[in-house]
C-alpha positions as CSV (number, residue, x, y, z in Angstrom):
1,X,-3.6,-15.4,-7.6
2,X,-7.1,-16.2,-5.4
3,X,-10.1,-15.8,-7.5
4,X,-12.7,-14.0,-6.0
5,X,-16.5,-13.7,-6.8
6,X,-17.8,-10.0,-5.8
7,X,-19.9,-11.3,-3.0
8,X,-16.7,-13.6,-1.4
9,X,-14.2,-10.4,-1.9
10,X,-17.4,-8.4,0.3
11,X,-17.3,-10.9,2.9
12,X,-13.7,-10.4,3.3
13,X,-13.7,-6.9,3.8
14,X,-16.8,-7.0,5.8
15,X,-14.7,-9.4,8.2
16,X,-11.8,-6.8,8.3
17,X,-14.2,-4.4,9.5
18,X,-15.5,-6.1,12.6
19,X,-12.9,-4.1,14.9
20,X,-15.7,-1.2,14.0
21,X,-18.2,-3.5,14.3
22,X,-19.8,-1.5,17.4
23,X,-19.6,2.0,15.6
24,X,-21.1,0.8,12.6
25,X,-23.9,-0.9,14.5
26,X,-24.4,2.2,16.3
27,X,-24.3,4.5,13.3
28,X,-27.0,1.8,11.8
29,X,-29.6,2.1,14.7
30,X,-29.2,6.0,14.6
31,X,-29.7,5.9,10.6
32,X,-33.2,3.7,11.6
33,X,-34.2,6.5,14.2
34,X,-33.8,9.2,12.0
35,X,-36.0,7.7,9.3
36,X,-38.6,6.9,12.1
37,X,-38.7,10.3,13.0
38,X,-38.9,11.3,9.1
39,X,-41.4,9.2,8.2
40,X,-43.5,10.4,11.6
41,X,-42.9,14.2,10.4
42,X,-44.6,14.1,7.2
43,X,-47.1,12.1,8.1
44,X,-48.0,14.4,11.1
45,X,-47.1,17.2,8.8
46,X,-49.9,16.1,6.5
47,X,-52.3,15.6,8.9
48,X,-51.8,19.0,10.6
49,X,-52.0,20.5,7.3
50,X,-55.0,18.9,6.5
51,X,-56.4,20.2,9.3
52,X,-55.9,23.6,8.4
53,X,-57.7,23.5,5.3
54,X,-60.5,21.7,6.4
55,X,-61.3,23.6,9.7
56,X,-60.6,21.1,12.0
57,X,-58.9,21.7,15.0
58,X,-55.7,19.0,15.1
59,X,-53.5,19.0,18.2
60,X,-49.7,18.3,16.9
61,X,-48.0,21.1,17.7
62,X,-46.1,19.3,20.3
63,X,-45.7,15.8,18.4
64,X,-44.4,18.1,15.7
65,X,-41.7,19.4,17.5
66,X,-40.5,16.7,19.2
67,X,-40.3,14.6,15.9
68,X,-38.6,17.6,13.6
69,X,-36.0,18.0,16.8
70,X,-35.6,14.5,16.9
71,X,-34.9,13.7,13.7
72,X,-32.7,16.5,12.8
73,X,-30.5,15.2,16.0
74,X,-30.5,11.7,14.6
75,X,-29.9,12.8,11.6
76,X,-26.7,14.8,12.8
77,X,-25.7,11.6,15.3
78,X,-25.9,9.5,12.2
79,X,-23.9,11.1,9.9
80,X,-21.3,11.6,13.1
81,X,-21.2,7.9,14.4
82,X,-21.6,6.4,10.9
83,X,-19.2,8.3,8.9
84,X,-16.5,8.3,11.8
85,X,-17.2,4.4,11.8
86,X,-16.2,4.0,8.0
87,X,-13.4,6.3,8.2
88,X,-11.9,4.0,10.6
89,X,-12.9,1.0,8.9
90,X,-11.2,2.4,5.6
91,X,-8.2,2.9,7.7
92,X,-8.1,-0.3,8.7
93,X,-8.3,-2.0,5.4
94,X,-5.7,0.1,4.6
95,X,-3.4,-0.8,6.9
96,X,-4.7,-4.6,6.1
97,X,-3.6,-4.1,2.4
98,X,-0.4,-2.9,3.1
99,X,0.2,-5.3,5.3
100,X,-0.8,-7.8,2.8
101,X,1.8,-6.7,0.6
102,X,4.3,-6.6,3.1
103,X,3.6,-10.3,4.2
104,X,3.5,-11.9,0.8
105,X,1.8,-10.2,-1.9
106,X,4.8,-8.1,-2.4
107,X,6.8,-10.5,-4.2
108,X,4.6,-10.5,-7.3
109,X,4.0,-6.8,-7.8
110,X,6.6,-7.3,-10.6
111,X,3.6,-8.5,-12.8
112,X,2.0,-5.1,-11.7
113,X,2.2,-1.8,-13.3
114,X,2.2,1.3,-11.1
115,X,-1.0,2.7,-12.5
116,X,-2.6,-0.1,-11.7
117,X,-1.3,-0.5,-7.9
118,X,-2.3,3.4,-7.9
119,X,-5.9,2.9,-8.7
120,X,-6.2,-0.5,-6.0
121,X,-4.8,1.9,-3.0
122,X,-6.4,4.9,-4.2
123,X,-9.5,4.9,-6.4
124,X,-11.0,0.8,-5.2
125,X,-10.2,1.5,-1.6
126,X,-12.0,4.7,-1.6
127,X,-14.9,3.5,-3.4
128,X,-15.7,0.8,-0.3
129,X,-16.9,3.7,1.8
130,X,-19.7,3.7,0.0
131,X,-20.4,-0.1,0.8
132,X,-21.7,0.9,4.3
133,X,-22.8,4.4,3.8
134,X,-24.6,3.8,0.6
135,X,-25.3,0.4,0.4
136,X,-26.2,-1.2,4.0
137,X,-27.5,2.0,5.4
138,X,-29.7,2.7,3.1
139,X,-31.1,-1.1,2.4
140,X,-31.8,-1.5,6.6
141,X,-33.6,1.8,6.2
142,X,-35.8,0.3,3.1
143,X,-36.3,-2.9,5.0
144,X,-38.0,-0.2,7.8
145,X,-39.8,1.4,5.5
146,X,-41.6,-1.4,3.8
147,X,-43.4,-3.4,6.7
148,X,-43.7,0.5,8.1
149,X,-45.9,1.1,5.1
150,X,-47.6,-2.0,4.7
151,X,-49.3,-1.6,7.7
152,X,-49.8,1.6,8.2
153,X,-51.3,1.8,4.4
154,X,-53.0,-1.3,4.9
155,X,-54.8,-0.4,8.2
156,X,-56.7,2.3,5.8
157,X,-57.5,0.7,2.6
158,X,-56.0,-3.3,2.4
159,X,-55.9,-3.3,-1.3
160,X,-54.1,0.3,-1.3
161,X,-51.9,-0.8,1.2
162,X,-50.7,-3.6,-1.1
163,X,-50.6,-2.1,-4.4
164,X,-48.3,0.7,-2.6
165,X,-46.1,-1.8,-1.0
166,X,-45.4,-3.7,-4.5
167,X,-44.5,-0.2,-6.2
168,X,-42.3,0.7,-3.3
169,X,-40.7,-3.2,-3.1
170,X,-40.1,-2.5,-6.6
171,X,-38.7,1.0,-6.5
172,X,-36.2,-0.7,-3.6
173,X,-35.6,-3.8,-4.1
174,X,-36.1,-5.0,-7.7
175,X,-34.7,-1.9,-9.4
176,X,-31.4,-2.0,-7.5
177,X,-30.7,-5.6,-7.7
178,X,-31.4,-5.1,-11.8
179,X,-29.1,-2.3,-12.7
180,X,-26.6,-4.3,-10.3
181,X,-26.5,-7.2,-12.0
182,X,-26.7,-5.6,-15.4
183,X,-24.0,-3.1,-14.8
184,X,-21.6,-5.1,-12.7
185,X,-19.2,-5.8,-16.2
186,X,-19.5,-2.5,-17.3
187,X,-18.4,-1.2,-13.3
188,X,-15.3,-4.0,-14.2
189,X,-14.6,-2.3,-17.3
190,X,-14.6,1.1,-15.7
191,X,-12.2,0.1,-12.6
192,X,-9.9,-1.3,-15.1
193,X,-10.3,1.6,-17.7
194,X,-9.5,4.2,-14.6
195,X,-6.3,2.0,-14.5
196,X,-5.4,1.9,-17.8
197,X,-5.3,5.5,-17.6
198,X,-3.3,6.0,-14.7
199,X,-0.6,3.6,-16.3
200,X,-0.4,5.5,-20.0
201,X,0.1,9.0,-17.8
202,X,2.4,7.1,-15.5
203,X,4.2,6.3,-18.4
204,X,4.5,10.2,-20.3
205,X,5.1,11.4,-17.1
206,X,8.0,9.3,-15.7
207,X,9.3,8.6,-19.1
208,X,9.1,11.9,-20.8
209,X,13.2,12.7,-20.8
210,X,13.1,9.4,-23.4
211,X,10.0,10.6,-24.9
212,X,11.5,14.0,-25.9
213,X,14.5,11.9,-27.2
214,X,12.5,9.8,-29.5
215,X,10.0,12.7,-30.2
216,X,7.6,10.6,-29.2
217,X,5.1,13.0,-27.6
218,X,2.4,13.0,-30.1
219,X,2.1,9.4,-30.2
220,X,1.9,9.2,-26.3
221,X,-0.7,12.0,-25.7
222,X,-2.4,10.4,-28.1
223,X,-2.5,7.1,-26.2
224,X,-3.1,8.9,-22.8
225,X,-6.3,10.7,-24.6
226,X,-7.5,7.4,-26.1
227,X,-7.1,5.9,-22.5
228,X,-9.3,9.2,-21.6
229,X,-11.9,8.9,-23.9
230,X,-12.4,5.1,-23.1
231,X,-12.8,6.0,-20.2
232,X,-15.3,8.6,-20.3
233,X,-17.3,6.6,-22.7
234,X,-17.9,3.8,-19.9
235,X,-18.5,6.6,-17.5
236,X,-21.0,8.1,-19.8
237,X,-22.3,4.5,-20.1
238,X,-22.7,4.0,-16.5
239,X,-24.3,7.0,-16.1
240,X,-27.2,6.5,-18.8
241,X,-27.7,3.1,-17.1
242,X,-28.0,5.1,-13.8
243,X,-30.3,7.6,-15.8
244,X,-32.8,5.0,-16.8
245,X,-32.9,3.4,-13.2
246,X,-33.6,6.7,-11.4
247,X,-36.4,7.5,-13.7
248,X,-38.1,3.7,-13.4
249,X,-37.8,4.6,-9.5
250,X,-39.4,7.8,-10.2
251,X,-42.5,6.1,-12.1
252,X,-42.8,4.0,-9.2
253,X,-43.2,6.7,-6.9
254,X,-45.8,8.5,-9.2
255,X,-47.9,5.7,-9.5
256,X,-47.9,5.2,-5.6
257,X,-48.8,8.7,-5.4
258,X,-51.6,8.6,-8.3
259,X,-53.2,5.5,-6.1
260,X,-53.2,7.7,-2.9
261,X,-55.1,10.3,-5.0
262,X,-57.6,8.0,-6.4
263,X,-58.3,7.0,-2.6
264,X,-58.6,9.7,-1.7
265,X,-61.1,11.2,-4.5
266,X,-62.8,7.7,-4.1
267,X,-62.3,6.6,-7.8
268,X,-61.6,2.6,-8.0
269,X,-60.2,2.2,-4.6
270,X,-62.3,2.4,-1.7
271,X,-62.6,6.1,-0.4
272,X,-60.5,7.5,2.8
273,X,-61.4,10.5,5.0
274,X,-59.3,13.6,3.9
275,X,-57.1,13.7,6.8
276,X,-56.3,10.3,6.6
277,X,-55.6,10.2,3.0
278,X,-53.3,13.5,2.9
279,X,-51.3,11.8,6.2
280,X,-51.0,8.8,3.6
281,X,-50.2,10.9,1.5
282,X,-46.9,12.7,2.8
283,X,-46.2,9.4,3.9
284,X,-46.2,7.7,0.5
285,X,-43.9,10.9,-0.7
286,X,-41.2,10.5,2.1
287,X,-41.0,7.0,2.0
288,X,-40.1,6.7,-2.1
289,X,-37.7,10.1,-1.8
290,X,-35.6,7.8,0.4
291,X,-36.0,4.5,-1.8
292,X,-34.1,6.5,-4.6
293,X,-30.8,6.4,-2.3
294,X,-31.5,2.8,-2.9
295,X,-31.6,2.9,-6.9
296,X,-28.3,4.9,-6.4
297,X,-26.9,2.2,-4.9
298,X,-27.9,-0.8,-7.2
299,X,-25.6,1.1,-9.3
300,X,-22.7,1.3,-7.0
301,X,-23.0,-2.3,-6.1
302,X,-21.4,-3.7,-9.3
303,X,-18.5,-0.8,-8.7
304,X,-18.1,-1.5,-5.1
305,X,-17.7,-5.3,-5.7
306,X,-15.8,-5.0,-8.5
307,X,-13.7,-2.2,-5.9
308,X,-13.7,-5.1,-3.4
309,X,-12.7,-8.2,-5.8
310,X,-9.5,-6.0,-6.7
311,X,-8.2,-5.1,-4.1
312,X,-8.6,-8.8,-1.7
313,X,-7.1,-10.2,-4.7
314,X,-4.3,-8.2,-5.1
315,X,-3.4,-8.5,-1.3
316,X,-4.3,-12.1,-0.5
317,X,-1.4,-14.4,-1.5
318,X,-1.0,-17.8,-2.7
319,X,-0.9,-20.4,-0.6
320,X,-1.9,-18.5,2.0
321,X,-4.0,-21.5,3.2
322,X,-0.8,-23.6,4.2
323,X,0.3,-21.1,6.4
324,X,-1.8,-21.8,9.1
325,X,0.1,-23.7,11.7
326,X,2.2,-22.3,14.4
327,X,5.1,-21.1,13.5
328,X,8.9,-20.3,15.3
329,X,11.8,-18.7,14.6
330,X,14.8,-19.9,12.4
331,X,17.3,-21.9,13.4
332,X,21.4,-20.2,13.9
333,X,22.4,-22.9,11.0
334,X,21.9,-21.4,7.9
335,X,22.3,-24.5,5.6
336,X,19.7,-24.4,2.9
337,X,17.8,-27.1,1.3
338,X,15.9,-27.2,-2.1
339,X,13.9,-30.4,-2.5
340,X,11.7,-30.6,-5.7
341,X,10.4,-27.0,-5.5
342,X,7.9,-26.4,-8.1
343,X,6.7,-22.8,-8.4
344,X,4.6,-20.5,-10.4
345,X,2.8,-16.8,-9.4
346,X,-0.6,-17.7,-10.5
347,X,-2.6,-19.9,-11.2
348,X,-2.8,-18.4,-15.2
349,X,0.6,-18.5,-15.3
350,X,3.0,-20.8,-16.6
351,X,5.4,-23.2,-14.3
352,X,8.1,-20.8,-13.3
353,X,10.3,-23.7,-11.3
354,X,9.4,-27.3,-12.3
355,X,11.4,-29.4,-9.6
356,X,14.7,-27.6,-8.5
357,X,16.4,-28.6,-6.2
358,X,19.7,-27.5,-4.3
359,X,22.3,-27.6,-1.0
360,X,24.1,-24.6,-0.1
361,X,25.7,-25.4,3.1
362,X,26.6,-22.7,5.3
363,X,29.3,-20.2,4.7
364,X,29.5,-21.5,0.9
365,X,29.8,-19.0,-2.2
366,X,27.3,-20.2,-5.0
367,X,26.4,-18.5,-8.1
368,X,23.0,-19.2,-9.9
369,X,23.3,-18.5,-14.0
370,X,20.2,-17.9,-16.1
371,X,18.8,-15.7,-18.7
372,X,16.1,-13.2,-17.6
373,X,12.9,-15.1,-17.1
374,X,14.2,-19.0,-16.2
375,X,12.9,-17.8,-12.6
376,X,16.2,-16.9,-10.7
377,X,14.5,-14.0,-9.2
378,X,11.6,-16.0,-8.0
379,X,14.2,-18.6,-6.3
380,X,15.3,-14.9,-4.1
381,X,11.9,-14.3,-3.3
382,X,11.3,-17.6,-2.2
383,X,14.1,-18.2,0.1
384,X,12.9,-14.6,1.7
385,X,9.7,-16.2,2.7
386,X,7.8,-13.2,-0.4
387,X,6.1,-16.4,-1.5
388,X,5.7,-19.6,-1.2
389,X,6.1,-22.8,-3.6
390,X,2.8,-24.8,-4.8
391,X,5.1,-28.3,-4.1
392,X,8.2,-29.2,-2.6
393,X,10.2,-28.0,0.6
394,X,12.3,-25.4,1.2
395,X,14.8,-26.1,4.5
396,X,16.9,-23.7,6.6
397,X,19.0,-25.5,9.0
398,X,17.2,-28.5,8.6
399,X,13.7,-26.7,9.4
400,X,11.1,-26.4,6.8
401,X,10.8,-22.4,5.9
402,X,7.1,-22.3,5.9
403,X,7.0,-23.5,9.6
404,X,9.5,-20.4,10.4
405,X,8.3,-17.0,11.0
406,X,8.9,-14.8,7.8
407,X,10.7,-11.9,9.5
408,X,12.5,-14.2,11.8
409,X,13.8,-16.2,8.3
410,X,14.3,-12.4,6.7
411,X,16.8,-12.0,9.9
412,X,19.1,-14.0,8.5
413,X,19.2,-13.1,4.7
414,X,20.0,-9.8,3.7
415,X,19.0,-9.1,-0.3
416,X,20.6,-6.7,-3.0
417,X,19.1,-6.7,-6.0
418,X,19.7,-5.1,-9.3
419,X,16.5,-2.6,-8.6
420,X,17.1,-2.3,-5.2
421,X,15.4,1.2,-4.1
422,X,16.7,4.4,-2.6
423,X,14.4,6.4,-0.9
424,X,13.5,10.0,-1.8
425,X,15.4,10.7,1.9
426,X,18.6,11.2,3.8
427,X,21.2,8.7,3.4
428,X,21.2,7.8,7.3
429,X,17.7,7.3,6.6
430,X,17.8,5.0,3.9
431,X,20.8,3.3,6.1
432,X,18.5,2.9,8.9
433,X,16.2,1.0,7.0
434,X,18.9,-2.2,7.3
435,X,18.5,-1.6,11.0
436,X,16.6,0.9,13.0
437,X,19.1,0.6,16.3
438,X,22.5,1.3,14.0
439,X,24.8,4.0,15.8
440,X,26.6,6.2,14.0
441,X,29.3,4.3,14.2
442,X,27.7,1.4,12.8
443,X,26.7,3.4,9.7
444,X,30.2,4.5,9.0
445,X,31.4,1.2,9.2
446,X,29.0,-0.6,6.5
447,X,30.1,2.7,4.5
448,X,33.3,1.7,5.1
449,X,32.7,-2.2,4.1
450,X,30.8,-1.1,0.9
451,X,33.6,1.7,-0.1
452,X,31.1,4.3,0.0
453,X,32.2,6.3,3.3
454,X,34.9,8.9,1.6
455,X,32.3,9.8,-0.8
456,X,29.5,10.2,1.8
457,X,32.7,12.2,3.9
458,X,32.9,14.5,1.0
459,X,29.5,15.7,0.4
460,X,28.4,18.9,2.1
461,X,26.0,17.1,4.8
462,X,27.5,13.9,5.1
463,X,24.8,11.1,5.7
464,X,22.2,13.6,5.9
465,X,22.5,14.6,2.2
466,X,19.1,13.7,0.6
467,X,20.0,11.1,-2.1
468,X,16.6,12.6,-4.0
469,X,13.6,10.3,-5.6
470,X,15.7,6.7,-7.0
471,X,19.1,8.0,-5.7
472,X,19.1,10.4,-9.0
473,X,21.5,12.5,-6.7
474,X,24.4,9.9,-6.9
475,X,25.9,8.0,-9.8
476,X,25.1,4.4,-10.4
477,X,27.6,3.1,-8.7
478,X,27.2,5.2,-5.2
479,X,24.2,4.5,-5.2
480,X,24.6,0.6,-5.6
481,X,27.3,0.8,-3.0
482,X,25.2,2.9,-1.0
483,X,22.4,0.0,-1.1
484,X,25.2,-2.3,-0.3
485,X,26.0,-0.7,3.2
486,X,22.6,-1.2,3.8
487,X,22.6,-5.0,3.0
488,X,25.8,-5.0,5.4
489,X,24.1,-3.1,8.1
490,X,21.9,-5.9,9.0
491,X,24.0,-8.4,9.6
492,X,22.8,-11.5,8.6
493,X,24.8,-14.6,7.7
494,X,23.0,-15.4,4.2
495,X,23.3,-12.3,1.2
496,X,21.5,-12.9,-1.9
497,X,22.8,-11.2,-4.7
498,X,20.1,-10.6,-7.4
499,X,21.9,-9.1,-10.6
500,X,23.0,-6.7,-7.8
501,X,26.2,-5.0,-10.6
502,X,23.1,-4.7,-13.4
503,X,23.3,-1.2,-14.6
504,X,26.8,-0.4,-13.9
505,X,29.9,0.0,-16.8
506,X,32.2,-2.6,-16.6
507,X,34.9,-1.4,-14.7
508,X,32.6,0.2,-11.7
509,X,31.2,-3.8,-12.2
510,X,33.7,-5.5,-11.6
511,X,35.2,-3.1,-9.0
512,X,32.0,-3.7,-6.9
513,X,31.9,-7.2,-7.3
514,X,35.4,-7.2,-5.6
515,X,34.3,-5.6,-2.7
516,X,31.6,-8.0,-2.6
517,X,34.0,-10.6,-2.2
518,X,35.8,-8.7,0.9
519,X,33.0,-7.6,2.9
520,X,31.1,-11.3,2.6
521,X,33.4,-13.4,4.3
522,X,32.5,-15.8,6.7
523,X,28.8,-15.5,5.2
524,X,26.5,-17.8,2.2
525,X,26.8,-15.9,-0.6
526,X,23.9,-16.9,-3.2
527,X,25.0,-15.0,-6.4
528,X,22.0,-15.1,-9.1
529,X,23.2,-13.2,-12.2
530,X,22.9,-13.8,-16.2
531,X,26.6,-14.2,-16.6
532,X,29.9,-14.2,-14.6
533,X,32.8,-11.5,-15.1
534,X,35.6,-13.8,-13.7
535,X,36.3,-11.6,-10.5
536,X,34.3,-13.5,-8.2
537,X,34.8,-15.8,-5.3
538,X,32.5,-18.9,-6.1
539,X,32.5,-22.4,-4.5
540,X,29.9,-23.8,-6.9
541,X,28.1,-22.7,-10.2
542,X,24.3,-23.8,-10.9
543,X,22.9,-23.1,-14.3
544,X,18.8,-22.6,-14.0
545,X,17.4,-23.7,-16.9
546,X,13.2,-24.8,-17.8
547,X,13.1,-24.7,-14.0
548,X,15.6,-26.7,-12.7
549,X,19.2,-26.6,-11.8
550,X,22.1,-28.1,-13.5
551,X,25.8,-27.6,-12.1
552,X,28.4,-26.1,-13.7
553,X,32.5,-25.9,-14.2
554,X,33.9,-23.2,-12.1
């Protein structure tokens, strides 16, 4: 897997947001607007009030209202353009991720727990929102403020102006950046905490019929409440650390405050005229109330990169990098070519397939042996284009698969495997997924092909009976057979076969394995199983062992 620093992982995502790169500009110049018009309020505000106690006659009335409808529009424009623009920024990293996934990523979710792939999609993707709206918003609007008050400080009283613009750099800026770097391990620890937790409830909820069997439920409440109070104690954590940095921003803000006052009374800094000093005055107020957004934020920073490291990780695959030429569709010959393929999933990980190679010519029957683990699944994701070897070449018809366009290569392989999944739908739906255009007819006859079709005739709604969450409606065996239509329906000259009987008794085994040697003639069949039953049709026998193949006596 890529590694990522929090800044790099940022960069991506910025990058996947440049299709709302106009709204978000747009939502950034409104934000500035409205902050003008703030900052003009209260310091006309102060004036005018000033002016009230002191007798003088000020003329704002106009200014006033102009400003406090102004900004109160902006404001509203702001929070319409610039929330609108992250929602469809979110969307679109969404839609990235999945994508992702789809492309290559997919392949390796095995070393990924539910829980886990949970909080990535849910809880890190939703926490980017807050990279524009709570991060960048709210450090353009600082970088106003500051020059905003140097000058306008400074214009009064230079050596006010600058001891107000160090507090209020420091309130902004060096505050922030501090409780971001401090608490960026302790936001890692929290993301993977929030994890953690979703796995152990994962677990007692989709395991609690062999929970209640084992009486078991004490010991896994008890590990779903330790995951719990974990948790909460990095929250808690997080939040002291948040604590501390709100009340340094406060202080800052006091002191900037205190100095206005001194000016004003004339005590160590130069004196200024009452109306000038109070206009500072509300100034100095509005500009530190929006500074604390900014202490908020430092704190979010080290969650929001951790957020973003997560989830580019998770969707950018290896190898990725060599997949940058053009690419064309596959070839009609099917022959397939191992040549020294060494493969692992990560870089962490240990050599899964250390220089296998192997010819399957077209129309063959092979069978790959192996114990669980020697990598016969990762050969099946391989030859699907779900990921892609570190070394050594991979042909199909003489045409090396990374130069072929993966769903063009997926055209003509069809996969069953041992955990192949049903969908909580119809069974025409879960047929259609094989191939969108199938007639009815065409559904019938894969039914027919897998065995399948008289039980499918004699339920009451025929393929639109729903087949509930895993196919926990039908038996083992429909189901698999049910799955095997599915494989059929698409037609394609190569079927890999990944443990595809796992599961089943021995009789519904071996009966499914012989209609898996009727219904795949004329096609490759690539057989990867632990063990043979005796009842298949083979033309070769490899035996996968530390990573490479060895051949076998039929």
């Amino acid at each position: 897997m890529p590694r990522y620093t929090d800044w790099q992982a940022i960069c991506v995502i910025f990058r996947l947001w440049r299709r709302q790169g106009a709204r978000l500009l747009v939502g950034a110049l409104l934000a500035l607007a409205a902050l003008a018009c703030g900052l003009a309020l209260m310091q006309v505000s102060g004036v005018r009030l000033a002016g009230c106690v002191l007798g003088e006659i000020i003329v704002t009335t106009a200014l006033l209202r102009w400003v406090g409808a102004g900004r109160v529009t902006l404001r509203y424009a702001e929070r319409l353009f610039a929330h609108d623009a992250m929602f469809r920024a979110l969307a679109d990293l969404r839609v990235w991720f999945f994508h992702s996934l789809a492309r290559g990523a997919a392949a390796g979710l095995g070393f990924r727990r539910a829980g886990d792939m949970l909080s990535r999609l849910v809880s890190d993707i939703g926490a980017l929102d807050g990279l524009y709206l709570r991060i960048v918003l709210p450090l353009l609007c600082a970088c106003l403020t500051f020059p905003a008050l140097l000058i306008i400080v400074g214009r009064q009283s230079l050596l006010l102006g600058l001891g107000v613009g160090v507090l209020f750099a420091c309130s902004s800026f060096l505050v922030p950046w501090l409780i971001a770097r401090s608490g960026r391990k302790s936001a890692e620890q929290t993301a993977h905490l929030l994890a953690h937790l979703r796995i152990s409830v994962l677990d007692l909820v989709g395991g609690l019929r062999e929970i209640r069997a084992f009486g078991a439920e004490g010991r896994m409440l008890a590990r779903v409440q330790a995951a719990d109070a974990a948790l909460l104690h990095g929250q808690m954590g997080m939040a002291r650390r948040a604590a501390f940095a709100n009340a340094l921003a406060f202080l800052f803000g006091q002191i900037a405050i205190f100095l206005v006052l001194l000016a004003i009374g004339g005590v160590v800094l130069p004196r200024l005229g009452a109306l000038e000093g109070v206009s500072l005055l509300f100034l100095t107020v509005a500009a530190f109330e929006s500074a604390v957004l900014l202490t908020r934020a430092g704190l979010q920073a080290g969650i929001m990169g951790a957020s973003a490291r997560r989830v580019v990780e998770m969707a950018v695959q290896p190898g990725a990098a060599r997949s940058q030429v053009a690419l064309h569709d596959a070839p009609e010959n099917t022959h397939i070519r191992l040549e020294a393929v060494r493969f692992r999933w990560a870089e962490d990980r240990p050599w899964v397939l250390k220089g296998l190679t192997l010819d399957i010519p077209p129309g063959s029957r092979v069978a790959i042996l192996g114990p669980s683990g020697v990598g016969k699944s990762s050969l099946a994701a391989l030859l699907l284009r779900a990921a892609t070897q570190q070394e050594g070449h991979i042909f199909l018809g003489g045409e090396d698969i990374t130069t072929l366009r993966p769903e063009s290569v997926r055209s003509k392989m069809a996969w069953l495997s041992q955990a192949t999944h049903l969908f909580d739908d119809t069974i025409r739906a879960n047929l259609l997924l094989g191939r969108p255009d199938a007639s009815e007819q065409d559904l019938w006859q894969a039914l027919d092909q897998a065995a399948v079709s008289d039980v499918v005739r004699s339920l009451p709604e025929g393929l639109d009976t729903w087949v509930g969450e895993g196919g926990v409606r039908l038996s083992g065996g429909q189901g698999r057979r049910i799955a095997l239509a599915r494989t059929l329906l698409a037609r394609a000259p190569v079927l890999i076969l990944d443990e595809p009987a796992t599961g089943l008794d021995a009789q519904t085994e071996q009966e499914f394995l012989r209609t898996l040697n009727t219904v795949s003639e004329g096609r490759t069949v690539i057989l990867i199983a632990h063990r043979l039953t005796g009842v298949e049709k083979l033309d070769r026998i490899w035996r996968l062992s530390d990573g490479v193949a060895r051949a076998a006596a039929l």
